[in-house]
C-alpha positions in Angstrom: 36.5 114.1 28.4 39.0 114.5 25.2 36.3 115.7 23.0 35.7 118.7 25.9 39.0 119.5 26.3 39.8 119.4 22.7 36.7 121.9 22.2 38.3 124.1 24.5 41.6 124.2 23.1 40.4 124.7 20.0 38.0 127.7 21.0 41.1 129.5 22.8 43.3 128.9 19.8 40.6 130.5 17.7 40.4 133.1 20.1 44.3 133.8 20.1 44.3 133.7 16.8 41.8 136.1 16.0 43.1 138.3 18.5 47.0 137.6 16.6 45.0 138.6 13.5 42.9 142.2 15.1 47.1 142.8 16.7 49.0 142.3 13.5 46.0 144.5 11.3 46.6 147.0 13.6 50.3 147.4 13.9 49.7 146.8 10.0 47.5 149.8 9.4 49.9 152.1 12.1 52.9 151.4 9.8 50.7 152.1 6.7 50.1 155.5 8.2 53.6 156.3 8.8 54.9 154.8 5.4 51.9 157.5 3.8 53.3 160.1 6.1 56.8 159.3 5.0 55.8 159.6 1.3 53.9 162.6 2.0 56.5 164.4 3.1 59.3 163.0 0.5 56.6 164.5 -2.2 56.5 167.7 -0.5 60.3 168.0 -0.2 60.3 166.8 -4.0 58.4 169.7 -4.6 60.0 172.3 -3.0 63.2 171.3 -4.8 61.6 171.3 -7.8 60.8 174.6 -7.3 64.3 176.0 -6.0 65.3 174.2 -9.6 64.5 177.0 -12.0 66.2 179.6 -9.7 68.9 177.6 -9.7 69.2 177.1 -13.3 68.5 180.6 -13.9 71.4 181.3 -12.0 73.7 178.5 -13.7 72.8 180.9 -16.8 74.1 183.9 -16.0 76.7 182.4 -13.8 80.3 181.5 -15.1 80.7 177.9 -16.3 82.5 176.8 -13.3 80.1 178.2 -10.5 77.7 176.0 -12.3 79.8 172.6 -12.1 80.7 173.7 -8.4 76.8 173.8 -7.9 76.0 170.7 -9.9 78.6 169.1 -7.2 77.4 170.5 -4.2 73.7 169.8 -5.2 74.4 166.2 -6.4 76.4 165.8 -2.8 73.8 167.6 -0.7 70.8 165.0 -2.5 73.3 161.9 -2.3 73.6 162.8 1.8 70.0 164.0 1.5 69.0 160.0 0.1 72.0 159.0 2.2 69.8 159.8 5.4 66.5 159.1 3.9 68.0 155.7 3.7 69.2 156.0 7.3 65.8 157.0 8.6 63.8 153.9 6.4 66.0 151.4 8.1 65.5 153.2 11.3 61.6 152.7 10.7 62.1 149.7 9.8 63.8 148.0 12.6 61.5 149.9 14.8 58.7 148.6 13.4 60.0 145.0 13.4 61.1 145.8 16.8 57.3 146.9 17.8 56.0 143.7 15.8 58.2 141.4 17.6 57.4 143.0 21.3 54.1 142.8 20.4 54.1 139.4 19.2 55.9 137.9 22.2 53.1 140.1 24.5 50.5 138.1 22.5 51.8 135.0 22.6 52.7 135.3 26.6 49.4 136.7 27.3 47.7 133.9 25.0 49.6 131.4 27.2 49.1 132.6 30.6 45.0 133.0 29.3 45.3 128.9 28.0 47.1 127.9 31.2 44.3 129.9 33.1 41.4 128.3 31.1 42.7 125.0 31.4 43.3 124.9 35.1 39.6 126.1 35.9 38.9 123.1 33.6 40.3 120.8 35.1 38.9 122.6 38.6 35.9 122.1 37.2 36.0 118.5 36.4 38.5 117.3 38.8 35.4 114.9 40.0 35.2 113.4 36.6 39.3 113.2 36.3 39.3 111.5 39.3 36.7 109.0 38.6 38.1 108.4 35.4 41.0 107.8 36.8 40.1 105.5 39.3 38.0 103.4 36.8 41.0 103.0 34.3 42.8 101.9 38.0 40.1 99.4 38.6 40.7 98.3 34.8 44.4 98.2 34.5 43.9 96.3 38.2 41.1 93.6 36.3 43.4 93.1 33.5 46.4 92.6 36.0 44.8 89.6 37.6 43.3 88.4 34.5 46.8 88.1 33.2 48.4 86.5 36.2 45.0 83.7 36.5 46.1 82.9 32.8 50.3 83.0 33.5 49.4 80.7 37.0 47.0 78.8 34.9 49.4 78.3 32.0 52.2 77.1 34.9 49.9 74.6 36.5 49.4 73.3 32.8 53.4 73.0 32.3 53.9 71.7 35.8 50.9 68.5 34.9 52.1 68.4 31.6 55.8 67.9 32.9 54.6 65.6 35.8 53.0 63.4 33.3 56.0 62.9 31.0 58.3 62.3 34.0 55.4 59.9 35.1 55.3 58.2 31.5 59.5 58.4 31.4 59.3 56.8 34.5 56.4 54.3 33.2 58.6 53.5 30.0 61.8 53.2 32.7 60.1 50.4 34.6 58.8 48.7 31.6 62.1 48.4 30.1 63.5 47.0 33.9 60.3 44.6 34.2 61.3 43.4 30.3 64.9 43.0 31.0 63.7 41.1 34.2 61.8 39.6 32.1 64.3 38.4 29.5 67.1 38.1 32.3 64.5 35.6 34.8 63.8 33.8 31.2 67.4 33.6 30.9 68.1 32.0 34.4 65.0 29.5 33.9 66.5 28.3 30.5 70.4 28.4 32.4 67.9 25.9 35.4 66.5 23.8 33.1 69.9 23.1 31.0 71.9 22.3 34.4 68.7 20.6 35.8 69.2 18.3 32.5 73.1 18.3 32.7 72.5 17.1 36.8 69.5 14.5 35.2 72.2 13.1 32.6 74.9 13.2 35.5 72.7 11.6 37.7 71.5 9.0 34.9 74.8 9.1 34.1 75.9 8.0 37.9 72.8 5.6 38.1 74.1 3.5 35.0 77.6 3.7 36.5 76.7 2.3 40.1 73.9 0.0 38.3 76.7 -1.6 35.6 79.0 -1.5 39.0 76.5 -3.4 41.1 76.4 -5.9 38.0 79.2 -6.6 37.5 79.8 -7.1 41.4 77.1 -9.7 41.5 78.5 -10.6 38.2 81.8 -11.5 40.5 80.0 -12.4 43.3 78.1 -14.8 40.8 81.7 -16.0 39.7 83.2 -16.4 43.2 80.1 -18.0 44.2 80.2 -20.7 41.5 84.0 -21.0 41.9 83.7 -21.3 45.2 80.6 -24.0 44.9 83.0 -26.0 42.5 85.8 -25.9 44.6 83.2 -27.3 47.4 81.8 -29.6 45.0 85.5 -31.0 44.3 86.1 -30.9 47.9 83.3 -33.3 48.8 84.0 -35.4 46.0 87.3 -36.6 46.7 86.8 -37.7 50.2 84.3 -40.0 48.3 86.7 -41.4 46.2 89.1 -42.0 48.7 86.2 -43.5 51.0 85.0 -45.6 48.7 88.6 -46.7 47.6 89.1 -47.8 51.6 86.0 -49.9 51.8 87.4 -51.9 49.0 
């Protein structure tokens, strides 16, 4: 499709500028003609002066001096206005002829355009079935590439979202680790606080056993005492009536 259309343009710009080319060589040859023309005739009037020149010098001769410098003057004036319009008239020419060059220029290159913008809409007339098919597959493309794109951006989210999920999960992991370790450390704590007051209640208890034990013996210690005392105060008490008994019977 850019190949064709680049063939095309090519071929009309070859055919403008040819056509530029046959337009210039013929406004190129007209002014040719009129510059011969122009020379033509400046020889001619050359000539003809040339030839009023021995007349005149003849009758510089058998003039007086003075008519011949009033001449000279008028002669040198006449061919300075002479050159003076000559001049005149060559610019004229010449801005015409840049004038005509310029029109015709401007009429080439708006023709040339109107013929390109011609050409290329029965080109694309011609091949507005292709444009359009083109144009529908570069559609059906851009549309492919589209959803390829937002498969990979979803696909690349869903891989952030698991990847973020699984360090919250493992943050989380590490989290209850730490708690179960510091439970841990903290129920180790309370079982070694247990066991020391379990022994400090065993010694206090032990303690409290010994007491009541060394207070029950020495309670049966006294009772032992008050017992004994008590059985030698008896065994006094039966012994005196004894004496005294026996002292009566005698």
């Amino acid at each position: 499709m850019g190949r064709s259309r680049s063939r095309s343009r090519s071929s009309s710009r070859h055919g403008h500028r040819s056509k530029r080319k046959k337009n210039h060589s013929k406004s190129r040859s007209k002014s040719k003609e009129r510059s011969s023309r122009q020379g033509r005739s400046s020889r001619m009037r050359s000539r003809s002066r040339d030839r009023k020149r021995p007349t005149a010098r003849r009758r510089s001769f058998s003039s007086s001096s003075s008519d011949s410098d009033d001449d000279l003057i008028l002669r040198a004036k006449k061919r300075e206005e002479e050159e003076k319009k000559a001049e005149i008239e060559r610019q004229r020419l010449l801005k015409q002829k840049e004038l005509e060059e310029k029109l015709i220029e401007e009429e080439v290159a708006r023709r040339v355009e109107a013929l390109v913008k011609q050409r290329v809409e029965e080109e694309l007339e011609k091949r507005r079935d292709e444009i359009e098919a083109e144009v529908l597959r570069r559609v059906e493309e851009a549309k492919r590439i589209m959803e390829k794109q937002m498969l990979e951006e979803l696909e690349k989210q869903r891989e952030a979202e698991l990847e973020a999920q699984r360090l919250k999960e493992e943050e989380e992991r590490k989290k209850r680790e730490e708690l179960e370790q510091i439970m841990v450390e903290n129920n180790k704590k309370i079982e070694e606080a247990q066991r020391k007051l379990a022994e400090e209640q065993l010694k206090l208890v032990e303690e409290q056993r010994k007491i009541l034990e060394e207070k029950q013996r020495m309670e049966e210690e006294e009772k032992r005492r008050s017992k004994k005392a008590q059985e030698i105060i008896l065994n006094k008490k039966n012994a005196r009536p004894s004496i005294s008994f026996s002292l009566g019977s005698k």
